[in-house]
C-alpha positions, -999 to +999 in steps of 0.1 A: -081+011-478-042+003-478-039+027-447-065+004-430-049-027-438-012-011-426-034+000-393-046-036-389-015-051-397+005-029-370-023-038-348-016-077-351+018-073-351+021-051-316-002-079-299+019-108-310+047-094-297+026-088-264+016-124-262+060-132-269+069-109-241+045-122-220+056-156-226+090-150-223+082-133-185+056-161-175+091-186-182+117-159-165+090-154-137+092-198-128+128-200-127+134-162-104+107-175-080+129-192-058+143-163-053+119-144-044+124-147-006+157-133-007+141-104-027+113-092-002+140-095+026+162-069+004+128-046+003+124-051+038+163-038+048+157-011+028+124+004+043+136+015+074+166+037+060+142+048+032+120+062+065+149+074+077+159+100+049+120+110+045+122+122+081+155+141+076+139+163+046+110+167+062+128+183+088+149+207+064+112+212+043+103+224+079+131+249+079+125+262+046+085+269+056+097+291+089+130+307+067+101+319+040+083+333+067+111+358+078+121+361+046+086+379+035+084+401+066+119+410+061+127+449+071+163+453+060+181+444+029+206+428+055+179+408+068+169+400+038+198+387+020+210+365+055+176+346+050+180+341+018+215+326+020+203+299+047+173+294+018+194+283-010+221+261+016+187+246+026+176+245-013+210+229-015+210+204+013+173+191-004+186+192-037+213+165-029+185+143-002+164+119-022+145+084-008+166+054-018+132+034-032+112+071-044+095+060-075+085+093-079+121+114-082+114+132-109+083+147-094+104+157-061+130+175-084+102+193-102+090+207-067+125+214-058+127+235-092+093+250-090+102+264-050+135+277-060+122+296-085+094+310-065+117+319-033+134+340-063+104+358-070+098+360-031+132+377-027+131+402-058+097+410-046+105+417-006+139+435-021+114+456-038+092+460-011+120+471+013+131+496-015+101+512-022+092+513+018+128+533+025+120+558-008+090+565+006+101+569+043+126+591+026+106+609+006+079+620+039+108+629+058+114+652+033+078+666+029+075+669+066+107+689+071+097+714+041+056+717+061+078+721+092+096+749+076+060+769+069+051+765+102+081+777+120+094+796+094+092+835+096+099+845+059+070+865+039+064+838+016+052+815+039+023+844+059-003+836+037+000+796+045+006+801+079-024+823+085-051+799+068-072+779+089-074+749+064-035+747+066-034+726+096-055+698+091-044+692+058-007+684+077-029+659+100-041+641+066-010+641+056+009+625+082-020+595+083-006+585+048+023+561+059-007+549+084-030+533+060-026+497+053-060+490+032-062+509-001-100+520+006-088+535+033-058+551+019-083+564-017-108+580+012-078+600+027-065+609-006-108+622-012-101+642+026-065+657+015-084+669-022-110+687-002-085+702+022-063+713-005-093+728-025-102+746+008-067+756+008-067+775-022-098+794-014-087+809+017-071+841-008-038+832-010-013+852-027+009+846-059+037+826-038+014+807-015-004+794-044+025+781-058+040+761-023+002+746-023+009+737-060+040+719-052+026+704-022-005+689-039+021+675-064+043+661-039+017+643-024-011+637-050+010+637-079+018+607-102+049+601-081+036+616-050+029+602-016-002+584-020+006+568-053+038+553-031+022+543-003-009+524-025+025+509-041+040+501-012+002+484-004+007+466-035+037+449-035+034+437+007+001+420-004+019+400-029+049+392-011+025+380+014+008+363-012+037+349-026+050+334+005+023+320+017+022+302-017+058+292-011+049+276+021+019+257+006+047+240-021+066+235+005+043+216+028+028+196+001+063+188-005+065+178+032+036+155+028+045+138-003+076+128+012+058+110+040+029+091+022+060+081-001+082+067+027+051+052+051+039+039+016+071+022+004+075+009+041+039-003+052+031-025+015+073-038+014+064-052+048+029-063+035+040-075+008+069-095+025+045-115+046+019-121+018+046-135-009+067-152+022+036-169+028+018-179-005+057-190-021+048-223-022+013-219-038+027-195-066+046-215-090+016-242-096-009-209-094+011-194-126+005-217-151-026-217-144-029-181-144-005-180-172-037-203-197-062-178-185-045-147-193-036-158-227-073-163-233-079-127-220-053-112-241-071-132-270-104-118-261-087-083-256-071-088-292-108-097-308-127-068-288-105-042-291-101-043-334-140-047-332-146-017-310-111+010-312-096-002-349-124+000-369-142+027-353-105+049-351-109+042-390-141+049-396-135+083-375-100+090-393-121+088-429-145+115-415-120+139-406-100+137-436-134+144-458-138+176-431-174+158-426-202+174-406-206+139-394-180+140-374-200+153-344-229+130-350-202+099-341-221+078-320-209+061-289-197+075-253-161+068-249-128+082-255-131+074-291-163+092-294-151+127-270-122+127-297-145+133-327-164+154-306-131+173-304-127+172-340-161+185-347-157+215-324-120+224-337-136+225-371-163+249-360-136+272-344-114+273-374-145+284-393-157+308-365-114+326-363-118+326-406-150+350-400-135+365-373-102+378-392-120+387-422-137+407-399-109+423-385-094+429-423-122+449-434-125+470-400-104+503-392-085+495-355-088+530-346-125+542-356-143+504-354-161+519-388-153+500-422-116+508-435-106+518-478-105+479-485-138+472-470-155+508-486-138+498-525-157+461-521-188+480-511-185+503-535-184+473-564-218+461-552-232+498-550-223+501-583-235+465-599-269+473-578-270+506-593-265+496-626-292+466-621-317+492-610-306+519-632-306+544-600-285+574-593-249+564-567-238+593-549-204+591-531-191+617-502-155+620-493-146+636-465-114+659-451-111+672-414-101+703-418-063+712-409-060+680-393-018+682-391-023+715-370-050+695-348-024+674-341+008+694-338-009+717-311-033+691-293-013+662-298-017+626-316-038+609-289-062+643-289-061+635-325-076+598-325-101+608-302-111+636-328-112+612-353-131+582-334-158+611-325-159+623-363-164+588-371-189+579-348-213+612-361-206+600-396-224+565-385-249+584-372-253+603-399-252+582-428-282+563-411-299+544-438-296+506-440-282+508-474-259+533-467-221+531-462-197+546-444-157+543-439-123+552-433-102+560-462-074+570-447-054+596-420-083+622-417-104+610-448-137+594-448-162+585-475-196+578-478-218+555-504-255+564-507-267+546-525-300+554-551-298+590-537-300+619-568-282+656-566-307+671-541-310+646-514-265+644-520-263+680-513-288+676-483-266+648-468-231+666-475-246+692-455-260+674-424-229+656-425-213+691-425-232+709-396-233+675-372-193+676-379-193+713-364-218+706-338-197+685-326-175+716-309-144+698-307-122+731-299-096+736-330-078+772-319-052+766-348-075+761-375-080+791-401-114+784-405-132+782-376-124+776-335-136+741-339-128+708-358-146+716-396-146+691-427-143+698-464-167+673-484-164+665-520-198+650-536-202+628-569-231+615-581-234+593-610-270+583-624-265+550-636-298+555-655-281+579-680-250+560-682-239+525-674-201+527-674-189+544-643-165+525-624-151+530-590-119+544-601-143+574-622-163+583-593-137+586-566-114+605-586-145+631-596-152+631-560-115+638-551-114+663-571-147+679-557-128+679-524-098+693-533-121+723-545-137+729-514-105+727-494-094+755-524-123+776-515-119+783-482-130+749-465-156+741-441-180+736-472-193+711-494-186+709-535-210+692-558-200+676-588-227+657-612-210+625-638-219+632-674 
C-alpha cells in the first residue's frame, strides 16, 4: 500500500509540474511572437545552403558506391589497396560534411560508422580473396608442370603412367578445375576426377606409378588440394560480392536519407514561412484560447490516465511480485496488458530452462544415457520400492574391457564412438520400463533391475554380455578377444530376506564382483548374492 501511494504521489507531482511548464511556455510563447517573423526568415536563409551540402554528399555517397564496386572485383593487391585509400579520403571527406539544420546527426554518423566498418570487412575479405586466388594459380602451375613432366618425360618411373589410357582425360578434368565458378559444378567434376583416378589405378600399374597417382590424387583431392581451393576460392568471391553489394545498399540508403532530409527541411521551412507569416496576427488571441482548452485536456489526461495506467500498472506490479498465474489472465488489450502477457510467458520460460538444466544435470554429454548422479538417485527409489514390496534388486556394473589400449591404438574419438555404441546396446538391452541404465564413469556402466532374482540377473548379465560382443567393434590390442568385450559384476539383494541394504552395500558387492571377473580372465560375468 505505501508503494501505491509513493506511485500516486510521483504521479501528481510529474503532472503539476507539466501543467507549470506549460504555463510558463504559453507566457514565453505571447511575448517571442513578435518575433516570430524574423524567425521563419532565418529558417528560410538557411534552407537553400542546407540543400546545398545534401547535394555535395550525395555526390561523394555516389563515389563511394562506384569505389566499392572496384574495390570487390579487385585483381591485384595494388589495386586493391589504391581503392581503398580513395575509400577512407572519401570516408573522410563524409565524416567532416553534415546538413546545417539535420535533426537526425546522430543517425548519419551511425551510418558513416556502420559503412566504414563494413568497407573493412570488404577489404580483408577481397585481400583474402586475391590471396587465396594467387596460392591457387600457384599451386596449378605447379601440378601442371609435374603432369607435364609424365608426359614428356622419358624416365622408367613415369612408363607405366604414360602408357595408360585413363591418364589423359584425367589431365583434361584436371585443367577444368580453375574453370568452374558454381560449386555443383565444381563437386560433379571432383565425382569425374574420382572415377578417372579409380580407373587409373586399375590399368596395373607398378609400385612407383601407384605412388605418383597417390600424390596426384592428394594434390588435387586432398584436404588442401585443388578442388578444396578452388570451392574456397568459390566461397569467399560470393561473399565479397555479397558484401559489397551490401555496402552499396548502406550507402544508397545513405544517399536517400540525405535528400528526403534536405527537400524536407526545405519544402515545410518554406511552408511553414508562409503559413505563420500569414496567420501572425490571428495567433496571439488564438493562444489563450487554446491555452483554456488545453489545460482542460491535460486535466482530463491527468483523471484518465491514474484511472486506466496507475492503478492498473499496480494492480499488475502486485501480481508479479506474488509470481501469480493470474498474470496472463490480465484483462485488457493495450500496452499494459501485452506487458503482463510478457510477464506470464517469461515465468513459464524460467520454469521450462529449470526442467531443462536439471535435465542436462542428470544426463551424460557423451552417451545421452543417464550419468552416476542420475543412476545413485535411481537407485534410492529402487531400493525404497524394493523394500516396500519386499522384492529382490539386482544391480549390473559394467567394464569395457582394456578400454586404455582401445584408446591408445584407435585413438580418443574411436573411443567415444565405442562408448556411445556400447551405450546405446545397453539401452536396448536393459529394455524393461522399470529398468535403469547409466554411465558411471570412463568406461563403466551400471544397470538397476529392478524385482529381478539370481536367475533372470545371470540371464541379463549375459545378454548384456553377448549383445556387447555382437557388436564387432574391432579391438586388435585386446588380450581377450579381436573385438571390444565387457567384464560385468552382478549383485542381487532380496529385500524380502533383509531390509537394510543401502546403496553404498550393493555397489561395493557389485564392484567387487567385477573386479573378479576382470581377475579371471575378462569377457565374463561374476555373480554375487547379499546375505
Amino acid at each position: 500500500m505505501r508503494h501505491k501511494k509513493k506511485t500516486l504521489y510521483l504521479f501528481i507531482i510529474a503532472q503539476c509540474s507539466v501543467m507549470a511548464f506549460f504555463f510558463l511556455i504559453l507566457v514565453l510563447s505571447l511575448s517571442r511572437l513578435n518575433d516570430a517573423r524574423e524567425v521563419l526568415n532565418t529558417i528560410s536563409s538557411t534552407s537553400i545552403p542546407t540543400l546545398g551540402n545534401a547535394t555535395e554528399i550525395n555526390r561523394e555517397v555516389q563515389h563511394l558506391i562506384a569505389l566499392t564496386a572496384r574495390l570487390t572485383f579487385s585483381e591485384s593487391q595494388s589495386a586493391r589497396r589504391i581503392t581503398k585509400k580513395q575509400l577512407d579520403e572519401t570516408i573522410e571527406r563524409l565524416a567532416f560534411s553534415s546538413l546545417e539544420v539535420e535533426q537526425n546527426n546522430k543517425y548519419y554518423e551511425t551510418q558513416l560508422d556502420v559503412l566504414t566498418l563494413e568497407l573493412e570487412e570488404l577489404n580483408g575479405l577481397v585481400r583474402k580473396r586475391i590471396e587465396v586466388e594467387s596460392e591457387v594459380r600457384a599451386e596449378s602451375n605447379v601440378l601442371f608442370t609435374f603432369l607435364n613432366d609424365i608426359f614428356e618425360s622419358s624416365k622408367k618411373q613415369y612408363e607405366g603412367l604414360q602408357s595408360s589410357k585413363a591418364l589423359l582425360p584425367l589431365v583434361l578434368q584436371i585443367a577444368q578445375i580453375n574453370q568452374q565458378f558454381q560449386l555443383h559444378q565444381l563437386r560433379k567434376l571432383e565425382g569425374g576426377i574420382k572415377k578417372s583416378i579409380a580407373e587409373l589405378r586399375n590399368s596395373q600399374l607398378d609400385i612407383s606409378s601407384s605412388e605418383l597417382v597417390n600424390m596426384m590424387e592428394e594434390g588435387v583431392l586432398g584436404q588442401s588440394g585443388m578442388i578444396e581451393k578452388q570451392a574456397n576460392v568459390m566461397r569467399i568471391r560470393g561473399r565479397s560480392r555479397g558484401r559489397g553489394s551490401f555496402v552499396e545498399h548502406l550507402a544508397e540508403e545513405l544517399a536517400t536519407n540525405i535528400e528526403f532530409e534536405a527537400s524536407s527541411i526545405t519544402k515545410d521551412a518554406s511552408i511553414h514561412a508562409l503559413d505563420t507569416n500569414k496567420a501572425l496576427s490571428e495567433q496571439i488571441t488564438l493562444s489563450v484560447t487554446l491555452s483554456i482548452v488545453v489545460m482542460c485536456i491535460c486535466f482530463a489526461i491527468i483523471f484518465y490516465v491514474y484511472k486506466r495506467i496507475i492503478l492498473r500498472l499496480i494492480a499488475l506490479t502486485n501480481l508479479v511480485e506474488k509470481n501469480s498465474e493470474e498474470v496472463a489472465k490480465f484483462e485488457g488489450s493495450d500496452e499494459i496488458s501485452r506487458l503482463a502477457k510478457t510477464f506470464a510467458l517469461y515465468f513459464k520460460r524460467v520454469k521450462s530452462q529449470e526442467a531443462e538444466l536439471i535435465r542436462l544435470s542428470l544426463s551424460d554429454p557423451l552417451t545421452y544415457i543417464p550419468n552416476r548422479r542420475a543412476f545413485e538417485i535411481e537407485m534410492e527409489k529402487a531400493i525404497a520400492i524394493s523394500k516396500r514390496q519386499k522384492w529382490p534388486l539386482t544391480m549390473i556394473m559394467l567394464d569395457v574391457d582394456s578400454f586404455k589400449l582401445y584408446n591408445d591404438n584407435y585413438g580418443h574419438t574411436k573411443g567415444d564412438e565405442c562408448l556411445k555404441a556400447v551405450a546405446m546396446e545397453l539401452n536396448n538391452v536393459v529394455a524393461r520400463n522399470t529398468d535403469f541404465c547409466a554411465r558411471y564413469g570412463g568406461e563403466e556402466f551400471v544397470a538397476i533391475l529392478p524385482n529381478t532374482d539370481e536367475k533372470g540377473a545371470r540371464f541379463k548379465a549375459q545378454e548384456i554380455r553377448n549383445a556387447i560382443e555382437a557388436l564387432d567393434i574391432a579391438h586388435g590390442k585386446s588380450p581377450v578377444s579381436s573385438v571390444i568385450t565387457a567384464s560385468l559384476g552382478v549383485a542381487t539383494a532380496d529385500f524380502a530376506c533383509q531390509q537394510e541394504w543401502s546403496l553404498t552395500t550393493i555397489l561395493n558387492i557389485a564392484d567387487k564382483a567385477l573386479y573378479e571377473a576382470k581377475s579371471s580372465g575378462r569377457n565374463c560375468c561374476v555373480y554375487a548374492r547379499l546375505t
